[in-house]
Wavefront OBJ file of the C-alpha trace (Angstrom):
o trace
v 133.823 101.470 100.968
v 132.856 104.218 98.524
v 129.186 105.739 100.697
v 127.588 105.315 97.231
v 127.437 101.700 97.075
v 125.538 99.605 99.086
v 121.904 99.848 100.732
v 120.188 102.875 100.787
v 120.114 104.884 103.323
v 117.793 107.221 104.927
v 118.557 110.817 103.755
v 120.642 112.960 106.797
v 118.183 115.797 106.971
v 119.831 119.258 107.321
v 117.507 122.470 108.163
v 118.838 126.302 107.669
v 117.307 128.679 109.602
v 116.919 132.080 107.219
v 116.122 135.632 108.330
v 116.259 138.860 107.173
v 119.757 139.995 107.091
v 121.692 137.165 107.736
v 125.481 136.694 105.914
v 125.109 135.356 103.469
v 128.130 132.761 103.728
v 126.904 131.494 107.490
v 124.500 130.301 105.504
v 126.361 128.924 101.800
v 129.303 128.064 103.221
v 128.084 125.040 105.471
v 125.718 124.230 102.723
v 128.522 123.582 100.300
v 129.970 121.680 102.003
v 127.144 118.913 102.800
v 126.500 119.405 98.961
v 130.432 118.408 98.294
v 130.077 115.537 100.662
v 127.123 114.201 98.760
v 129.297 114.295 95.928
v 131.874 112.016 97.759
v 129.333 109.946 98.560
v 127.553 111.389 101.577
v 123.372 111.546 101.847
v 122.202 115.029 103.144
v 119.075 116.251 102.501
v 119.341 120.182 102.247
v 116.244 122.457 103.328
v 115.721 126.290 104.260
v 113.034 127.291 106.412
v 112.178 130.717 107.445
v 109.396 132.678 108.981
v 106.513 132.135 107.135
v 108.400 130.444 104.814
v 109.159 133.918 103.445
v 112.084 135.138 101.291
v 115.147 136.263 102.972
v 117.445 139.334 102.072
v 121.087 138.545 103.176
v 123.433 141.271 104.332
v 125.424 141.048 100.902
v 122.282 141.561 98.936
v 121.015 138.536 97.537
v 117.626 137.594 98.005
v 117.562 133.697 99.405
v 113.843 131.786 98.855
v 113.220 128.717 101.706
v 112.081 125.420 101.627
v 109.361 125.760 104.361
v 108.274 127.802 107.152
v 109.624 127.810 110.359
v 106.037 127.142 111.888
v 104.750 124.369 110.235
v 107.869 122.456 109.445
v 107.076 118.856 111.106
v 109.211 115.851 111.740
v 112.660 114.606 112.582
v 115.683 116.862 111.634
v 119.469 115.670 112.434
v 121.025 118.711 111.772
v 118.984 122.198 112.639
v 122.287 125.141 111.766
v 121.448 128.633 113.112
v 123.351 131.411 111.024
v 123.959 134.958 112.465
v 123.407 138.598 111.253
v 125.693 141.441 112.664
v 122.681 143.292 114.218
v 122.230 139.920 116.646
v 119.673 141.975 118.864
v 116.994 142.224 115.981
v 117.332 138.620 115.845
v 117.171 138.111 119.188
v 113.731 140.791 119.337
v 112.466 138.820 116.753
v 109.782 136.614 118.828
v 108.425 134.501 116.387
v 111.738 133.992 114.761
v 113.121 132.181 118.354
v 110.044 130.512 119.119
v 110.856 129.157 115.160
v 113.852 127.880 116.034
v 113.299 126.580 120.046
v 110.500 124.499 118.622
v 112.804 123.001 115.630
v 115.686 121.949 118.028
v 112.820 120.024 120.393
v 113.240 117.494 117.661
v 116.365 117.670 116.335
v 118.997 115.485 116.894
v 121.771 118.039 117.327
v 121.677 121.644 116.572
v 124.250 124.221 115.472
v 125.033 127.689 115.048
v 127.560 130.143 112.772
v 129.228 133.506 114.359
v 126.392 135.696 115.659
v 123.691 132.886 115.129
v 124.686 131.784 118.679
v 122.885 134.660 119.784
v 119.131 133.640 118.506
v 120.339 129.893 120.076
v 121.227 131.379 123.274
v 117.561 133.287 123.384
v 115.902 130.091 123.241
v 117.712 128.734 126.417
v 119.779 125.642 124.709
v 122.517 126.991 125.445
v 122.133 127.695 129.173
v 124.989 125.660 130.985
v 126.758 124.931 127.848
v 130.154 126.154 126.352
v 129.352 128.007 122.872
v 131.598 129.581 120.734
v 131.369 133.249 118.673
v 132.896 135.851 116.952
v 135.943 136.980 118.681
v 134.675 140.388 118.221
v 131.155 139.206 120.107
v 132.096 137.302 123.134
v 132.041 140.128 125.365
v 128.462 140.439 124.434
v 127.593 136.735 124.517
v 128.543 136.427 127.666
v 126.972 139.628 128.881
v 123.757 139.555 127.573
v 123.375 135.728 128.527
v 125.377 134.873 131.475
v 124.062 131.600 131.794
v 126.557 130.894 128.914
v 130.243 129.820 129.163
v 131.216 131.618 126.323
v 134.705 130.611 124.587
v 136.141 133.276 122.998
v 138.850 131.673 121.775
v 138.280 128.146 119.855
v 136.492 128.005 116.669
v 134.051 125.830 117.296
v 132.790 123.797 120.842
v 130.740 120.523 120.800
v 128.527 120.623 123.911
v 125.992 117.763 124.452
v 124.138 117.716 121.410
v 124.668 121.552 120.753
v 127.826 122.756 118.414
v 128.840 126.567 118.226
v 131.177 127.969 115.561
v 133.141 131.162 115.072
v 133.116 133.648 112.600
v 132.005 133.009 109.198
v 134.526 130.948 107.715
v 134.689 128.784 110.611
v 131.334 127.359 109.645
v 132.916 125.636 106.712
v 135.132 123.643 109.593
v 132.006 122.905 111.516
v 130.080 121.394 108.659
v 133.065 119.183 107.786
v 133.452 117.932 111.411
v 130.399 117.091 111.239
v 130.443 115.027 107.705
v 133.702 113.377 109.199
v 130.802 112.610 112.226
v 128.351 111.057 110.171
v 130.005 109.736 106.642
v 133.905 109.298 107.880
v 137.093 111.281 107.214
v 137.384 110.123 103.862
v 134.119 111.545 102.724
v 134.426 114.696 105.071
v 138.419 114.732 103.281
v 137.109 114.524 99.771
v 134.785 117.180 100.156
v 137.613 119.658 101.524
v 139.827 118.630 98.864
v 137.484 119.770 96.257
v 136.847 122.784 98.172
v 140.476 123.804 98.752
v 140.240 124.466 102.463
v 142.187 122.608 105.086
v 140.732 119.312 106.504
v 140.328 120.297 109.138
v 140.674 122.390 111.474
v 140.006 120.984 115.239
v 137.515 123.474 117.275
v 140.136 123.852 120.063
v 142.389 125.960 117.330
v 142.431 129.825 118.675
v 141.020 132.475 116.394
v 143.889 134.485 116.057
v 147.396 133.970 117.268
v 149.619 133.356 120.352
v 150.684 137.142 119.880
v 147.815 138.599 118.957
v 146.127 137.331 121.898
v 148.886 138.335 124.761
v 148.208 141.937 126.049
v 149.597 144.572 123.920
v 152.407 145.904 126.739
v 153.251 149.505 127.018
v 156.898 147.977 128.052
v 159.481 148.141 125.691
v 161.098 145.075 127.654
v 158.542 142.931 127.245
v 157.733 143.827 123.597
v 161.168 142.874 122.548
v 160.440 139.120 124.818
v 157.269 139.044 123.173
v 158.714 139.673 119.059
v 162.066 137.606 120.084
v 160.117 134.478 121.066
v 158.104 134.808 118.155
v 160.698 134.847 115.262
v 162.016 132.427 116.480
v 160.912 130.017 118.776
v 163.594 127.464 118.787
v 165.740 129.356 120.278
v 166.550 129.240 124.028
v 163.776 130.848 125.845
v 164.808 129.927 129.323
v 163.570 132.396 132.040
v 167.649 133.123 132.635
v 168.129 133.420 128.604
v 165.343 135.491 128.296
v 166.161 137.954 130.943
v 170.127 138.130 129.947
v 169.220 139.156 126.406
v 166.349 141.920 127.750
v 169.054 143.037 130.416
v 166.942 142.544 133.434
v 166.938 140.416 136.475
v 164.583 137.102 136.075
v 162.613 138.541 139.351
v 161.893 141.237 137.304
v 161.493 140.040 133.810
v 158.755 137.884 135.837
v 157.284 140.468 137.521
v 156.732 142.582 134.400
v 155.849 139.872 131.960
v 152.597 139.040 133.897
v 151.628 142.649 134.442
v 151.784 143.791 130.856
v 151.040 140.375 129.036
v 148.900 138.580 131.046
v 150.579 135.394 131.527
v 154.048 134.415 132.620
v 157.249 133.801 130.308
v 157.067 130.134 130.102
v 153.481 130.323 129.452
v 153.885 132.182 125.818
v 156.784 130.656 125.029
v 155.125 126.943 125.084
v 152.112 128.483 123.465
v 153.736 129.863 120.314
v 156.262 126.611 120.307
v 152.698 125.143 120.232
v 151.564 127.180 117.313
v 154.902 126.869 115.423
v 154.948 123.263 115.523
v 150.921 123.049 114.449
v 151.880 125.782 111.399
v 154.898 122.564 110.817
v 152.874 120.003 111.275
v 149.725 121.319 108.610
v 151.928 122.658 105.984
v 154.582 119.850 105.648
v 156.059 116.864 105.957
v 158.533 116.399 108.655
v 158.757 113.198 111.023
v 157.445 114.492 114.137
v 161.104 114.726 115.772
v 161.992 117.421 113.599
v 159.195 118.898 114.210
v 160.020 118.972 117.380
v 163.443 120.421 117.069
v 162.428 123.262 114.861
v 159.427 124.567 117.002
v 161.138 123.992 119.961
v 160.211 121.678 122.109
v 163.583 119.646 121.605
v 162.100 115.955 121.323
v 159.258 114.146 119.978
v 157.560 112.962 123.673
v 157.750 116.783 124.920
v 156.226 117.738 121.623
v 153.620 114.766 122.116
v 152.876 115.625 125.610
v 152.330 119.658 125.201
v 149.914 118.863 122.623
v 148.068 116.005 124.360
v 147.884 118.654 127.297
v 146.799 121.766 125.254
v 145.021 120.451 122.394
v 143.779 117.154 123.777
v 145.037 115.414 120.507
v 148.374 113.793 118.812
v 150.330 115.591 116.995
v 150.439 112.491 114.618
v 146.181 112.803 114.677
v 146.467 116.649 113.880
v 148.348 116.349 111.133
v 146.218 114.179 109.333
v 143.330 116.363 110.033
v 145.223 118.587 107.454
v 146.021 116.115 105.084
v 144.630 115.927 101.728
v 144.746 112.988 99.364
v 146.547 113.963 96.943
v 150.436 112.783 96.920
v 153.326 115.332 96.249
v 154.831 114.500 92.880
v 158.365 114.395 92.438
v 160.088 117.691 90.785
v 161.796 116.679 88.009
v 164.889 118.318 86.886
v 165.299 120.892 84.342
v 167.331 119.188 81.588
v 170.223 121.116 80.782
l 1 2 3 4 5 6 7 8 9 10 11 12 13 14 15 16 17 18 19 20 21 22 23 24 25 26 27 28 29 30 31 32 33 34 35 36 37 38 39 40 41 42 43 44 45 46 47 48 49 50 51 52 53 54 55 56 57 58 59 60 61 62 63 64 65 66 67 68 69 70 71 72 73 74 75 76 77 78 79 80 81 82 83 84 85 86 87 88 89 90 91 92 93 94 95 96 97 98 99 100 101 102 103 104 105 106 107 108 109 110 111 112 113 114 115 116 117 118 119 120 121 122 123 124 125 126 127 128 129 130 131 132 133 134 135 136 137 138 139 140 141 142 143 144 145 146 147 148 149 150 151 152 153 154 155 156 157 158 159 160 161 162 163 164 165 166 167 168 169 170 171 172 173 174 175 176 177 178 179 180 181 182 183 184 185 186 187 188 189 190 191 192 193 194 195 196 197 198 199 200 201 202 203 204 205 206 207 208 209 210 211 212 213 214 215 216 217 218 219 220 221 222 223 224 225 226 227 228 229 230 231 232 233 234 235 236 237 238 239 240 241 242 243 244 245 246 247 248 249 250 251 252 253 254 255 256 257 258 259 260 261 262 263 264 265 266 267 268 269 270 271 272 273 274 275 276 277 278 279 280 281 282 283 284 285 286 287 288 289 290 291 292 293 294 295 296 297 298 299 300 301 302 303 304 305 306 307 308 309 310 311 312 313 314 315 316 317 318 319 320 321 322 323 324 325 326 327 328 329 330 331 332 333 334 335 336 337
């Protein structure tokens, strides 16, 4: 049923936090997208609220005016988000700017934060306990500076109790429509991506950078060449024996030196990037699932089913369609000669 129609409903009451050099898209990009779902027939309400209830100047410039102050803002809020600035320890030093924001999520009914705003949420305590998400780039010093944390420095967004953490910027954008898909349904949250041209969506377990880039950068030339073979081309036959034939070593070996330089053992990467080939298959096209399969590697359909319900917690059938737009492919017609 089209979310216009019907009773009317209570507005869905979003609050963004503002401060003095936040980035700017922490802050617009979740924004759009609640504004594109009411256009698909969501109901957010959209408010600001700073210190004071002063103007904000963003890191790219632009000067940002709130709603209401921080101080004095009163009654029930669904969503409270929490952007970041790259200088997250003025943030953090900024008193009355965390007391702002601990006495907003007291009464709201979930709370969230973009990139580096998980570091003026983790100052107020929430997220003591909890999983929370960052910047790649700031996990170290999530975790150091608030080791009550379990930071995850690899998805792009965790759900945690009533408390989600994103990212880095753009990853915002995925948490905002996860959250639509939450409250209006995935047509609504699908609409809204559609019109924005971005994916729909991407799930928060998805890494923020790749299989390779992640693995240890090896000073071996052995396990370089294991590392760039299984990447171009992960159908292939990566058996432990395979594998070690082709580098010209023993398997004891090949073993021995894959862990030491990368980190994790041969028929750990190879499952992960067969994992990432097949979820790079499965969002850009249309293939029944058993050629996807073949072509990332896993050989049939229930080994691709179970590697995915084991690493992603999800079908591959369900991540597909979190990809899938609604528009349908129209035929290419012929040049007439």
């Amino acid at each position: 049923m089209d979310g216009r129609s019907g009773p009317r409903r209570r507005p869905h009451l979003v609050v963004m936090v503002l401060f003095d050099c936040v980035q700017l898209l922490d802050v617009t990009g979740p924004l759009e997208v609640f504004a594109a779902a009411n256009d698909q027939g969501a109901c957010y309400r959209l408010l600001t609220a700073s210190c004071g209830g002063r103007e904000v100047v963003t890191t790219a410039g632009a000067r940002l005016a709130a709603d209401a102050a921080l101080e004095e803002f009163t009654g029930t809020i669904d969503t409270l988000i929490i952007p970041g600035r790259s200088d997250w320890r003025r943030a953090v030093s900024d008193a009355l700017l965390i007391a702002g924001i601990s006495r907003l999520a007291g009464f709201s009914r979930r709370v969230a934060s973009v990139c580096a705003g998980a570091f003026p949420l983790a100052a107020t305590g929430l997220l003591d306990g909890r999983r929370a998400a960052t910047h790649w780039c700031l996990a170290r010093e999530l975790a150091e500076s608030f080791p009550h944390v379990q930071v995850d420095a690899d998805s792009i967004f965790v759900r945690d109790g009533k408390v989600i953490s994103s990212a880095g910027v753009t990853s915002g954008i995925d948490l905002a429509l996860s959250l639509v898909e939450e409250d209006f349904g995935p047509e609504v949250a699908r609409a809204a991506a559609k019109y924005l041209v971005v994916f729909m969506a991407r799930p928060g377990s998805q890494s923020q950078f790749s299989v390779r880039q992640a693995a240890r950068q090896p000073r071996h030339q052995v396990v370089r060449q294991v590392l760039d073979d299984v990447t171009a081309d992960p159908a292939a036959d990566h058996s432990l024996e395979a594998v070690a034939g082709r580098a010209g070593v023993s398997v004891r070996q090949l073993t021995r030196l894959f862990r030491a330089e990368a980190g994790m053992t041969v028929t750990r990467f190879v499952e992960q990037i067969r994992l990432e080939a097949a979820q790079g298959l499965l969002e850009s096209g249309t293939d029944p699932l058993d050629v996807v399969a073949r072509r990332s590697g896993f050989g049939s359909e229930e080994t691709l089913r179970r590697a995915f319900q084991r690493e992603r917690g999800i079908t591959p059938g369900a991540y597909r369609a979190r990809f899938r737009t609604t528009f349908t492919a129209q035929p290419v017609l012929a040049a007439t000669p």
